[in-house]
C-alpha positions in Angstrom: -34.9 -61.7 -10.3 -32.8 -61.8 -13.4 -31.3 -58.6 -12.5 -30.1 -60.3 -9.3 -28.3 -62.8 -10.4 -25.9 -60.9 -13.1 -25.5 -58.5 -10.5 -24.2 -61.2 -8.1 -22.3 -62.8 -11.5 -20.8 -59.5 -12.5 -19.2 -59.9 -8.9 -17.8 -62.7 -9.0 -16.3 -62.8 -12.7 -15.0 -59.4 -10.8 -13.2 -61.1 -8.4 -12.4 -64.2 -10.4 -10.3 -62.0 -12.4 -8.7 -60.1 -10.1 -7.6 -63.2 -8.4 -5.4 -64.2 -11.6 -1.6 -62.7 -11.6 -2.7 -59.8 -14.1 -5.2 -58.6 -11.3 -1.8 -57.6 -9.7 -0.6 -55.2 -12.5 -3.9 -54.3 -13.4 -4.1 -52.6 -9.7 -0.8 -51.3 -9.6 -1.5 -49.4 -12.8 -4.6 -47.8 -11.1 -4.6 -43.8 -11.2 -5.5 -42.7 -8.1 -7.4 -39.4 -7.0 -5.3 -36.2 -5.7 -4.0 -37.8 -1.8 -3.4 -34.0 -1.0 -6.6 -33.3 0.6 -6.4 -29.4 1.8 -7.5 -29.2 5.3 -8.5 -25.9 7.3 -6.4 -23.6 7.8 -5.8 -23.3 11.8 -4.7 -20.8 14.2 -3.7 -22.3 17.8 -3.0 -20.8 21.6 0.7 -21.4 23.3 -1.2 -24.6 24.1 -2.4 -26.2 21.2 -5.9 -25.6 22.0 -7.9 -24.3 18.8 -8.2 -20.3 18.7 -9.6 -19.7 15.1 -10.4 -21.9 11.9 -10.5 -21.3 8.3 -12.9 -23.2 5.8 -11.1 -24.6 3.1 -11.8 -23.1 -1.0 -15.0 -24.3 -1.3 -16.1 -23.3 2.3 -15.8 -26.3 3.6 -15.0 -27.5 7.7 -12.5 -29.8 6.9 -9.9 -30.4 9.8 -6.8 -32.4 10.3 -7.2 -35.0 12.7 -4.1 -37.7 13.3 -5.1 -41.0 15.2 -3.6 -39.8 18.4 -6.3 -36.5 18.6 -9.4 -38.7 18.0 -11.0 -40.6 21.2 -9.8 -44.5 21.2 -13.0 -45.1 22.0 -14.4 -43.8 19.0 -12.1 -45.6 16.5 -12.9 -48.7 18.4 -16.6 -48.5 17.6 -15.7 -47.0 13.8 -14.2 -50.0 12.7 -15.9 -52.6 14.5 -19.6 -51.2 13.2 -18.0 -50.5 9.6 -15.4 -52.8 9.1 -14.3 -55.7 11.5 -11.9 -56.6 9.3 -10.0 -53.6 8.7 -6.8 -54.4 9.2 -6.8 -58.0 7.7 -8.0 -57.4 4.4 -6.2 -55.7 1.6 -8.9 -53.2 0.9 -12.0 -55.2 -0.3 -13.1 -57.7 2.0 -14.0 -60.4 -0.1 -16.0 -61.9 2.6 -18.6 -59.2 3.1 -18.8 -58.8 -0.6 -20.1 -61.9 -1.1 -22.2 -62.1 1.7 -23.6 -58.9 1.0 -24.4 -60.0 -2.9 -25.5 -63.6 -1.4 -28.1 -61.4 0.7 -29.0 -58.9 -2.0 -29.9 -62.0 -4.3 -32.0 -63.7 -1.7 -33.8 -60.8 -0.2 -34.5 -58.8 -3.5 -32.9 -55.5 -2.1 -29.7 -54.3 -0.4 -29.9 -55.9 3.4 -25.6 -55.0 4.3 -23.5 -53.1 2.9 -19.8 -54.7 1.7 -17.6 -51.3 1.5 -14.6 -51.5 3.6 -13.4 -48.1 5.1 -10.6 -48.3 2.6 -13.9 -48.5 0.1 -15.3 -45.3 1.8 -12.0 -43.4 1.6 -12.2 -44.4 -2.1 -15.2 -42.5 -2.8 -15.1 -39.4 -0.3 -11.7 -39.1 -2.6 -13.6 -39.3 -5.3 -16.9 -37.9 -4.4 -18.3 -40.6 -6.6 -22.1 -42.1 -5.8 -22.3 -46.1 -4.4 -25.5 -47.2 -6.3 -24.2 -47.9 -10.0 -22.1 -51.0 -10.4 -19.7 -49.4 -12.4 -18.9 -47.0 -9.0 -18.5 -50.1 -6.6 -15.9 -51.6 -9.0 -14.0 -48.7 -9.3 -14.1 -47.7 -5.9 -13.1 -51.4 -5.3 -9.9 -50.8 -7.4 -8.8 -48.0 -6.0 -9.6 -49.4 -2.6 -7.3 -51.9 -2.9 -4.5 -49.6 -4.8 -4.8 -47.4 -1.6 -4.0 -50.7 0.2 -0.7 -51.0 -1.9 0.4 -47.3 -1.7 -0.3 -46.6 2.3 -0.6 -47.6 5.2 -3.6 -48.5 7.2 -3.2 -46.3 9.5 -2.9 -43.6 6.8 -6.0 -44.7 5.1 -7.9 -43.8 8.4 -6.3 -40.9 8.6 -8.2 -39.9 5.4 -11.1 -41.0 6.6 -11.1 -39.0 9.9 -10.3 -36.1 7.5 -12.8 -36.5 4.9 -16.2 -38.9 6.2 -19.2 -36.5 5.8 -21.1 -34.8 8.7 -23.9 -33.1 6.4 -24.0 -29.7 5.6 -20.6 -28.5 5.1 -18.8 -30.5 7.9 -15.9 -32.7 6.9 -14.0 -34.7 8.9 -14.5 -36.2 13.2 -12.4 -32.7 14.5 -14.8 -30.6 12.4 -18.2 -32.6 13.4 -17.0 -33.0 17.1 -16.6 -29.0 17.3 -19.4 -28.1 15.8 -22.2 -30.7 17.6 -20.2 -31.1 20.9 -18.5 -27.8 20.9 -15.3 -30.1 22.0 -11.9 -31.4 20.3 -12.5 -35.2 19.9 -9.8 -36.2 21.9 -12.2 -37.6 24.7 -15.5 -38.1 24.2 -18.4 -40.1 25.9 -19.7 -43.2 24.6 -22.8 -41.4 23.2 -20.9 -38.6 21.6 -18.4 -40.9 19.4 -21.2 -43.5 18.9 -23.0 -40.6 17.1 -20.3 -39.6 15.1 -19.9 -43.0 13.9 -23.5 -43.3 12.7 -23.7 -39.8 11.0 -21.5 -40.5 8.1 -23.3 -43.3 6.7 -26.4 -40.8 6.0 -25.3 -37.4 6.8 -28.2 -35.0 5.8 -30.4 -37.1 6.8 -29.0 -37.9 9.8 -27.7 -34.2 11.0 -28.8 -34.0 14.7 -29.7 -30.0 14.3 -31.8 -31.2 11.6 -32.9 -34.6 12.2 -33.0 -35.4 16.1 -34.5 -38.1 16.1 -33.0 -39.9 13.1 -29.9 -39.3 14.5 -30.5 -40.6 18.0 -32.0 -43.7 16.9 -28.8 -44.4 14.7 -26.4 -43.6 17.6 -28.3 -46.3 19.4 -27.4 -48.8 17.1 -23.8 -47.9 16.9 -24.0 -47.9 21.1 -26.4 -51.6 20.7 -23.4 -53.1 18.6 -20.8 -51.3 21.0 -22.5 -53.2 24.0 -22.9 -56.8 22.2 -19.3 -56.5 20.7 -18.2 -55.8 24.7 -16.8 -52.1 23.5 -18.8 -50.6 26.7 -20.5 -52.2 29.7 -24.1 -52.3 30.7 -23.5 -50.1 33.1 -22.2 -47.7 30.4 -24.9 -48.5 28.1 -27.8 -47.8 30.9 -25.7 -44.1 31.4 -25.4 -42.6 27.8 -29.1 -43.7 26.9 -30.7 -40.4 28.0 -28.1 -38.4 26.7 -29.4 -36.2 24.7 -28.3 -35.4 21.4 -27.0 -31.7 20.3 -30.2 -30.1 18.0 -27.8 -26.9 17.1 -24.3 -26.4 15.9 -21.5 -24.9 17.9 -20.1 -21.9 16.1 -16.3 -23.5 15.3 -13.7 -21.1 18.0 -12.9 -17.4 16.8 -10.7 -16.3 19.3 -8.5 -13.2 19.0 -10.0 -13.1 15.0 -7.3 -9.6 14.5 -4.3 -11.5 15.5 -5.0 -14.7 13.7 -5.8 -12.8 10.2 -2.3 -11.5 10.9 -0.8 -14.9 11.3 -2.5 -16.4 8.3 -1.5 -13.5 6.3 2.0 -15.2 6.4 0.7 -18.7 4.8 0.9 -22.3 6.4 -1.5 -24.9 7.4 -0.9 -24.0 11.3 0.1 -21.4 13.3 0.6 -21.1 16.8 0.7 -18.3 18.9 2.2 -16.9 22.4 -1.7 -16.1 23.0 -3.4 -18.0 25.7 -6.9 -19.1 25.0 -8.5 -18.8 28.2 -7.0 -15.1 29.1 -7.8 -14.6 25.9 -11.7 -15.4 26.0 -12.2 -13.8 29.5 -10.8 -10.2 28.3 -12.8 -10.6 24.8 -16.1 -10.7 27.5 -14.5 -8.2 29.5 -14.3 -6.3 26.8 -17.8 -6.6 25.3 -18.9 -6.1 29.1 -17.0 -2.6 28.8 -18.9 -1.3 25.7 -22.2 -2.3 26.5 -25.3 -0.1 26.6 -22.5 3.1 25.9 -23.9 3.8 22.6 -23.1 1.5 19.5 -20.0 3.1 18.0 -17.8 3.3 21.3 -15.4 0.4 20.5 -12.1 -1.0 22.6 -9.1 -3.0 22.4 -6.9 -4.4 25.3 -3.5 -5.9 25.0 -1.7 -8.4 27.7 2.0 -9.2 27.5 4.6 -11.0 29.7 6.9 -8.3 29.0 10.2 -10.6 31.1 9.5 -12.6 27.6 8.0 -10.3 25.0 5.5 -12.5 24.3 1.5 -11.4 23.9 -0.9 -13.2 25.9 -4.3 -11.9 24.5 -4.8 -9.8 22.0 -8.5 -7.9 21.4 -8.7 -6.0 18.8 -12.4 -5.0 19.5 -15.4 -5.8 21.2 -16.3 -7.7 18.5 -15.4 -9.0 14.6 -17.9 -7.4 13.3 -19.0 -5.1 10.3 -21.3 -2.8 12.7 -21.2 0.6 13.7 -18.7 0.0 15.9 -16.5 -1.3 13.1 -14.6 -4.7 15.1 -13.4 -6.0 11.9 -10.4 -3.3 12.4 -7.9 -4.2 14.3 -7.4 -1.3 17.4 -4.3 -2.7 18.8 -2.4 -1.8 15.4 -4.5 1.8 14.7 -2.6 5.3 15.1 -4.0 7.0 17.6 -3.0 9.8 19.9 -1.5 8.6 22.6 -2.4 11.6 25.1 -0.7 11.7 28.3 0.7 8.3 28.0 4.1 9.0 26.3 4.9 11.4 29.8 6.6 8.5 31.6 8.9 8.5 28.5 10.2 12.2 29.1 10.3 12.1 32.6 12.6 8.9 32.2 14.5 10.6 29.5 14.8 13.9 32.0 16.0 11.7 34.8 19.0 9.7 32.3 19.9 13.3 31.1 20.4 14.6 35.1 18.1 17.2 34.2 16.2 16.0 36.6 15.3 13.7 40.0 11.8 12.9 41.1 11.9 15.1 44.1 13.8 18.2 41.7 11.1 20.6 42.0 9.7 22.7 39.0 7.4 25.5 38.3 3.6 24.8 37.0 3.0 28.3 35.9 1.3 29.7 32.0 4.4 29.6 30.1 4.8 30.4 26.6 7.1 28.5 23.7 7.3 30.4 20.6 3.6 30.4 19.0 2.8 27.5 21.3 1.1 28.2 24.6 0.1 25.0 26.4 -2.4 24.6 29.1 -3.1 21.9 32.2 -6.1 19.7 31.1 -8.3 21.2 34.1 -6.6 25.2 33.3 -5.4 25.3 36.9 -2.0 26.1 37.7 0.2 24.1 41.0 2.7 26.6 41.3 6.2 24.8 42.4 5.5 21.1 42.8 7.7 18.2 42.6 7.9 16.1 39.5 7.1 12.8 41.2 3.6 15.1 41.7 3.8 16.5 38.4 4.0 13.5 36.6 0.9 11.5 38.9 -1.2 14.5 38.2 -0.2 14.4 34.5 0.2 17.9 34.6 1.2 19.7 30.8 3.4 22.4 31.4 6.4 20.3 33.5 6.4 17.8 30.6 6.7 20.4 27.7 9.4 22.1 29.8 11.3 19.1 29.9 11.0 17.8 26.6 12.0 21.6 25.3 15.3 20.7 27.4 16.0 17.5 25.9 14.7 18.5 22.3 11.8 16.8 20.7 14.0 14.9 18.0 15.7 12.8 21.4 11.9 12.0 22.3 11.4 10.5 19.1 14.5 8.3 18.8 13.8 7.1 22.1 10.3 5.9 20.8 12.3 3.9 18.0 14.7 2.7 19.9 12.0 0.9 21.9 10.8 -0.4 18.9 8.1 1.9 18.2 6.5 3.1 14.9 5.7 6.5 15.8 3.9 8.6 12.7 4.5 12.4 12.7 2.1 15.0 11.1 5.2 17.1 9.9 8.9 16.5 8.9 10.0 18.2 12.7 9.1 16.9 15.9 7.7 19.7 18.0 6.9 19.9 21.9 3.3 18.9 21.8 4.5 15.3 20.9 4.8 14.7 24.7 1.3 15.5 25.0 -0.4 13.2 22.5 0.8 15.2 18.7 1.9 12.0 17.4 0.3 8.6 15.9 0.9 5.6 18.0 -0.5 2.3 17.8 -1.4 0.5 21.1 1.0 -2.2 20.7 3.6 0.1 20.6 2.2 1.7 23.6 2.8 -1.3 25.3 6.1 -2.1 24.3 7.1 1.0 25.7 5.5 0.3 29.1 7.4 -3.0 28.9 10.4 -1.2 28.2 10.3 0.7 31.2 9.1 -2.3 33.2 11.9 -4.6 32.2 14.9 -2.0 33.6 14.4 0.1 30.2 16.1 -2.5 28.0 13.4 -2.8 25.1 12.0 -6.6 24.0 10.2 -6.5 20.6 6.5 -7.7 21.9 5.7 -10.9 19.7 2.7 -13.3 19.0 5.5 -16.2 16.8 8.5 -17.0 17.5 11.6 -16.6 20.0 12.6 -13.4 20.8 15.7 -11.2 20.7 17.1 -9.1 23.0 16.2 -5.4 22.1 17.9 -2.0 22.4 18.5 -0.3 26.0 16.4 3.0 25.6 16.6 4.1 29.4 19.1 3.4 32.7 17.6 0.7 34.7 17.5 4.0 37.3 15.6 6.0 35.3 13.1 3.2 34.0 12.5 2.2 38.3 12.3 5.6 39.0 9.6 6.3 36.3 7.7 2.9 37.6 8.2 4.0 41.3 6.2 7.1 40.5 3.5 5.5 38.6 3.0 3.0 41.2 1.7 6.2 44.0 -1.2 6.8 41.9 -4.3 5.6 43.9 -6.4 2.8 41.9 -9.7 4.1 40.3 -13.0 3.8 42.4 -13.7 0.1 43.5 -10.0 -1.4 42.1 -8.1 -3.0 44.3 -5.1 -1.8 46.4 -2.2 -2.5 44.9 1.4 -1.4 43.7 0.3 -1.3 39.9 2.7 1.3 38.1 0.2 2.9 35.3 -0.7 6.4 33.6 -3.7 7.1 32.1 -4.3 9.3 28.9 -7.0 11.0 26.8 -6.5 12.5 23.5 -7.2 15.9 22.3 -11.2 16.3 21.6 -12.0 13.1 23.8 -11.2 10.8 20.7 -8.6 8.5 23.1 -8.6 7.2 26.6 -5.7 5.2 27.2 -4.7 2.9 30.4 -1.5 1.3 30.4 0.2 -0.4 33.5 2.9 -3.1 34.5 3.1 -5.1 37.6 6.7 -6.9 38.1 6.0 -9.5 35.4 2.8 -8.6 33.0 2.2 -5.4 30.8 -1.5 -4.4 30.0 -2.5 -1.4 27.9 -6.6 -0.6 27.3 -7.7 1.8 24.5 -11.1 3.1 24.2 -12.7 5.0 21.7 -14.5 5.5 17.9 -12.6 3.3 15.0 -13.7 6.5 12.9 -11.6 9.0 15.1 -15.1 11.1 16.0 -14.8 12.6 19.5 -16.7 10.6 22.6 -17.7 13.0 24.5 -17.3 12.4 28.2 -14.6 9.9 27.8 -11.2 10.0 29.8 -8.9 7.8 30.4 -9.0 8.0 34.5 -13.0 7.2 34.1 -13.5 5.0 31.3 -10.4 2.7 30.2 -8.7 2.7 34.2 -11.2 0.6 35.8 -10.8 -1.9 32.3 -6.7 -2.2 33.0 -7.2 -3.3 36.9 -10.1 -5.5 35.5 -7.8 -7.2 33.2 -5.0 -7.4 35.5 -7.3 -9.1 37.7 -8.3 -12.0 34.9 -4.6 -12.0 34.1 -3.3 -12.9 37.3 -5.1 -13.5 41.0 -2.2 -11.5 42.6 0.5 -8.9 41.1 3.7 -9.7 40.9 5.6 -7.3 43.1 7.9 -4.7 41.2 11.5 -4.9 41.8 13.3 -3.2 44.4 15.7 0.3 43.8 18.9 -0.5 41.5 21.8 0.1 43.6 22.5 3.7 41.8 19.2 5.1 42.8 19.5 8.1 44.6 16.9 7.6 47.0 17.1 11.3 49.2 14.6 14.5 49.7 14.8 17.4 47.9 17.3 19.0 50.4 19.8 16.1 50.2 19.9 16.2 46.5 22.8 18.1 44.6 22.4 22.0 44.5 22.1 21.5 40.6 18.8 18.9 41.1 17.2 20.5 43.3 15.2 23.0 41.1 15.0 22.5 37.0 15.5 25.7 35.8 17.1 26.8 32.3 16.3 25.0 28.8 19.6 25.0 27.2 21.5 24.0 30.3 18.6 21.8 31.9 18.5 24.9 34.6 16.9 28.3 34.1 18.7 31.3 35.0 17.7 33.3 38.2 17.0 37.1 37.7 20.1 38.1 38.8 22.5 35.1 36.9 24.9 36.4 34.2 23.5 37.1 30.6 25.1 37.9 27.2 22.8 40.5 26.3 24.3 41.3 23.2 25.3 40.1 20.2 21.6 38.3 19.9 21.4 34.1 20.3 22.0 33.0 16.5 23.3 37.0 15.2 25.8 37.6 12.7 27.9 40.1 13.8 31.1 41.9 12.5 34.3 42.9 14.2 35.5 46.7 14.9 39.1 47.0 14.6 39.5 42.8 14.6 37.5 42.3 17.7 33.6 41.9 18.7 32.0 43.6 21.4 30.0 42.1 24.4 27.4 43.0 26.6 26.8 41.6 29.9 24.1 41.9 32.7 23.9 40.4 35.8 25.8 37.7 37.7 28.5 38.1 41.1 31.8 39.8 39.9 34.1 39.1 38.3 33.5 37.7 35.5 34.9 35.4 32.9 34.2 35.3 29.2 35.0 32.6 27.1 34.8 31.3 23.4 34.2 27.7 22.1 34.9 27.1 26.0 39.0 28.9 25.6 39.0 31.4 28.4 39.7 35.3 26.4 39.2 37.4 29.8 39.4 36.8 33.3 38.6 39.1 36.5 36.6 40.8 34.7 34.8 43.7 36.6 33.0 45.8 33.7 29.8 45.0 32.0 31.5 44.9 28.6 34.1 44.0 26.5 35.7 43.6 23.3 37.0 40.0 22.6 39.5 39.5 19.2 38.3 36.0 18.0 40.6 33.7 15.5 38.9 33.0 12.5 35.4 33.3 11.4 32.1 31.3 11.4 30.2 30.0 14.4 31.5 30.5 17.3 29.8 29.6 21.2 30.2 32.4 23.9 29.9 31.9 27.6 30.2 33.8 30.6 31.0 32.7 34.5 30.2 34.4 37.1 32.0 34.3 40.8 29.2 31.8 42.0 30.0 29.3 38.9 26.7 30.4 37.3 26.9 30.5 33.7 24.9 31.7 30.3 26.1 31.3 26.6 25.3 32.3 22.9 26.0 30.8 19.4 26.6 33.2 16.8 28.2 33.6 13.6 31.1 35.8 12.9 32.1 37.5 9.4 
């Protein structure tokens, strides 16, 4: 008993002396606690809407919450069943104190509790214990120094941040997520009754731990609710049977890849062009594409508005883990070989030069560059097809002869200019880049595909930001021309009908298939594969990532967007309509091949060093209509001329280009070097 009453004394010389004018400095001069409370780091869609969370140092769930994302409802019942008086009292509510002593004296034992939220704050800031006397005075002092310092809206701000949820929950936005599996912006009666009664017991009242304990307290919280006219009957009567959550909801991990790549740039909150709902449906779609195919076969699928540059969903792989599969790398970002996927570039490329025209027609023939001898994936030959066919059947041998006409190195600057990062096993470009002998990432896959889908201006795809204008890599022409193509090839078995421009690629060894298509406003690329680079056997890109893209177009959008209609430049004609010059790509230097019977500098060699005989150089001729005319660094030296040979008296030495014309306007030439 005597213990009692010097408790209840102690209180009241407490507040005796605190009422004199020194009480005044004596708070003022309180030190308080650190008011910079980390919260979790967190990632966000286009929307707002939570895609990934980060525990704080200590592993912690503790997440920022302002008054306006937190239920009204909720904050209602909070400071009616913890502190009535909230916003009347500076901090300690004298009232309750002494009532609660009054009541502790007369009863023998703690009956009501007399710690304002402001009180609470106080100790969650300090993590300090509520038993000892000396830790309800202090927490009293700096209770009513917070009261000086902030605002009282800013003191429940702390609270929402910090109250306890047991285990290693912090905070309403934390607790609501993990038992409701829901931001707390609305919640039902039951749900922020609950949430309200956890904190003032949290491991004993954790509802994946303690049911029962924590229904019976949430029926309090919802008994005072009803009496203090905070709900109806009616209301009352419907949440009484709601049942409480016995498990915790895993806190969101959407598009994990992208997010570590956002937090990698520091800040409390990022938030991306990704769209949470796309983004969950092609994460499933994704696992859904793996499954029961052996447990190393992994994928990753990237969406994009490519009219805006900005990425939609991002998958990375089928999932973050650190399994056989290996999901905690990041697949969009990889090198891989791109396969047949970089054709559309060179045929677009072809097309700019005029080395070309979809209906030009062009041997598929064995055919034999230097050391390097390549060969149609099925090793059958078409003969004389038409590159629109050329390019749908993804045939080898029209794609090497075209990029041997533009050069490699153009192929490669193209790639850049579209903002591409493309990795090179030697110093020198050589022609099997246009079939896959180059490191891509899939990103930059489909940037290129939105390159050629926006006209063939380039916009840098981006997951931050506002974008910029990129670099024109292709003529709107070309880039249509290129999309008009793609969009013939029939859909894989069970896909819908549609106009979808895409290409399909797999990788030397069956290490890549690649789909990558565009409709008129959205870009889509799938990769499918091993993280380690080991060959899948089986795997091609028609058969295995095709029926993924149309899949993901279809959760992307219920209908294509239509792609846009000719440019006005297009030469839309047959084969026989087209200039003489387009009508069959022939010659490597000069985009056309010779016929047997065109004009050719037999001799000197391409590339010789040759001397002169009495001041002049001899030349060799064969073929070609008579007469002739031979020129040098394009300055006629003889006209009409009827013989097979000549000597020409060149000004100066060094390099110097030869050509000959014959009657029909055919021409060959040689660079050599003169002494």
């Amino acid at each position: 008993m005597r213990a009692r009453w010097l408790i209840a004394l102690a209180v009241a010389l407490w507040a005796a002396a605190f009422a004199m004018d020194r009480g005044r400095d004596w708070v003022a001069a309180t030190e308080l606690p650190n008011l910079s409370i980390p919260a979790s780091v967190e990632v966000v869609d286009r929307n707002g809407t939570l895609l990934r969370a980060y525990t704080v140092a200590d592993g912690r769930w503790r997440m920022a919450a302002t008054l306006a994302d937190v239920d009204r409802d909720y904050l209602a019942m909070l400071i009616a069943y913890e502190d009535k008086r909230f916003y009347d009292h500076a901090g300690v509510d004298w009232r309750s104190v002494l009532r609660a002593g009054w009541q502790a004296v007369k009863n023998g034992r703690v009956v009501s509790g007399g710690s304002t939220l402001t009180m609470q704050v106080a100790r969650l800031l300090e993590e300090s214990g509520t038993g000892k006397m000396g830790g309800k005075l202090r927490q009293m002092r700096v209770a009513l120094a917070l009261e000086q310092r902030l605002s009282k809206d800013q003191i429940l701000q702390l609270y929402l941040l910090l109250a306890p949820y047991g285990g290693n929950l912090e905070g309403v936005r934390a607790a609501s997520l993990a038992y409701f599996g829901k931001e707390p912006k609305r919640l039902t009666p039951a749900e922020a009754a609950l949430l309200v009664a956890i904190p003032q017991a949290p491991e004993a009242r954790r509802p994946d731990r303690h049911p029962g304990r924590a229904a019976m307290a949430r029926g309090r919280v919802l008994d005072r609710a009803l009496r203090d006219g905070l709900i109806s009957e009616e209301e009352a009567r419907q949440v009484a049977g709601e049942v409480v959550p016995e498990a915790r909801r895993p806190v969101p991990m959407l598009a994990p890849h992208l997010a570590d790549r956002a937090v990698a740039a520091g800040g409390p909150r990022h938030q991306l062009t990704i769209e949470a709902g796309l983004q969950a449906a092609l994460e499933t779609l994704a696992a859904e594409a793996v499954a029961g195919k052996g447990d190393q076969l992994q994928i990753a699928i990237l969406a994009a508005d490519h009219r805006s540059g900005e990425i939609l969903a991002s998958v990375g792989s089928a999932g973050f883990l650190a399994d056989r599969r290996q999901g905690f790398v990041d697949m969009t970002q990889a090198l891989r070989s791109p396969g047949s996927t970089l054709k559309p570039l060179v045929y677009a490329l072809a097309f700019d030069e005029g080395l070309a025209h979809p209906e030009t027609m062009i041997d598929d023939r064995p055919a034999q560059f230097g050391t390097y001898a390549p060969q149609n994936f099925d090793k059958m030959w078409r003969g004389t097809i038409r590159l629109r066919e050329a390019l749908q059947l993804s045939l080898n041998i029209p794609v090497v002869l075209l990029t041997e006409a533009l050069g490699p190195a153009k192929l490669i600057a193209a790639m850049e200019r579209a903002g591409m990062h493309p990795a090179l096993k030697g110093d020198e470009p050589g022609l099997a880049i246009s079939l896959g002998g180059v490191g891509v990432s899939l990103q930059d896959m489909v940037q290129l595909y939105a390159t050629l889908a926006r006209g063939g201006v380039a916009l840098p795809l981006r997951f931050t930001g506002e974008g910029a204008e990129g670099q024109r890599v292709v003529s709107a022409v070309a880039a249509w021309q290129v999309g008009d193509i793609l969009a013939g090839l029939p859909p894989p078995p069970g896909a819908p009908e549609n106009r979808l421009a895409y290409k399909t690629g797999t990788s030397y060894g069956h290490r890549d298939a690649w789909a990558i298509g565009f409709d008129g406003r959205y870009v889509v690329g799938v990769w499918m594969g091993r993280a380690d680079g080991t060959p899948v056997p089986g795997a091609f890109g028609a058969d295995t990532a095709a029926p993924v893209l149309f899949q993901a177009m279809g959760r992307l959008s219920r209908s294509l967007t239509p792609l846009p209609p000719a440019p006005k430049a297009t030469l839309l004609v047959a084969n026989a309509q087209l200039p003489q010059p387009l009508r069959r790509f022939r010659s490597r230097n000069a985009a056309f091949e010779a016929a047997a019977d065109a004009p050719k500098l037999t001799f000197p060699p391409e590339g010789a060093e040759v001397e002169r005989l009495n001041g002049a150089v001899l030349v060799k001729l064969s073929g070609g209509t008579l007469p002739l005319t031979l020129m040098a660094d394009g300055v006629p030296l003889r006209t009409g001329l009827r013989e097979r040979s000549a000597l020409l008296t060149l000004p100066g030495a060094g390099f110097v280009t030869l050509s000959v014309i014959d009657a029909e306007g055919r021409s060959a030439r040689i660079r050599v070097r003169v002494k």
